[in-house]
N, C-alpha and C positions, 0 to 999 in steps of 0.2 A: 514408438516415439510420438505417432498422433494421439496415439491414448494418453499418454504421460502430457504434453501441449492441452488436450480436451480437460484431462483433470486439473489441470492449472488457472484453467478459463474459466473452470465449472464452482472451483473454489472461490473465486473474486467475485462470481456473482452472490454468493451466499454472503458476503463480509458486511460487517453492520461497525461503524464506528460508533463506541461507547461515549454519548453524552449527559450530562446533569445542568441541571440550572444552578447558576454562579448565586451565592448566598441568598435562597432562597426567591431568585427575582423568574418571574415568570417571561421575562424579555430576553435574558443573557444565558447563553449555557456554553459554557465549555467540555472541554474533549478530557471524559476520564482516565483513561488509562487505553495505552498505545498497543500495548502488549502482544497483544491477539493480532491485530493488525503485521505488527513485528515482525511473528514467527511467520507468518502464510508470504510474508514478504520475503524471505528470507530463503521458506523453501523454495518460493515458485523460485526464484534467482535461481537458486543451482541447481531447478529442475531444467529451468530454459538454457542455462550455458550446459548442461549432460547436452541437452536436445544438439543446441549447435554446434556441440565436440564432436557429434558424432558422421562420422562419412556416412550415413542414409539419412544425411534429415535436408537435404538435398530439395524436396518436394515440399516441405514445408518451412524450410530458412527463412525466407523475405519476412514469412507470415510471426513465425516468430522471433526473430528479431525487429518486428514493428511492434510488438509486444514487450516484448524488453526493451527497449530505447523509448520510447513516445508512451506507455502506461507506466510500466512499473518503475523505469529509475525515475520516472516525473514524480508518481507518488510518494516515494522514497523522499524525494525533493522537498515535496509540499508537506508531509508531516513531520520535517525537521521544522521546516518555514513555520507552520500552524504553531507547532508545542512554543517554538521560539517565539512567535509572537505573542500566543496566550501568556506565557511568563510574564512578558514585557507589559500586560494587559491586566494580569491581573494586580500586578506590583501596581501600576500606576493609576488603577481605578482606588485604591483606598485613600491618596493622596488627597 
């Protein structure tokens, strides 16, 4: 279960959000595609709820449920919030 927690950790440090500059301006970039992001979000979740279904993860619970609760559902959060806002951002910059 620490191994499974460490490779979860070890994945978020490597992740790189895909951007591009908004019609060709050197000032504005937004967020290309989520995707990537998605999936690693997706696994660590049901690697961390395995972690905390399990009766031995006892010694490391606190650790990772402050992992789950305070990192991943916040980013989960913010890259609804982000896409929904770029939408709303790029619609109303051609106006």
């Amino acid at each position: 279960l620490e191994q499974l927690f460490a490779k979860v950790q070890a994945d978020w440090r490597l992740v790189k959000f895909d951007v591009n500059p908004y019609k060709d301006s050197k000032d504005y970039f937004i967020i290309s595609s989520t995707e990537e992001v998605n999936e690693i979000l997706e696994e660590s979740l049901v690697a961390l709820n395995t972690i905390l279904t399990s009766r031995f993860a006892d010694s490391i619970r606190a650790e990772v449920e402050e992992f789950n609760t305070k990192k991943l559902s916040y980013l989960e959060l913010l890259i609804d919030e982000w896409i929904e806002c770029q939408k709303g951002w790029t619609y109303l910059e051609s106006i």
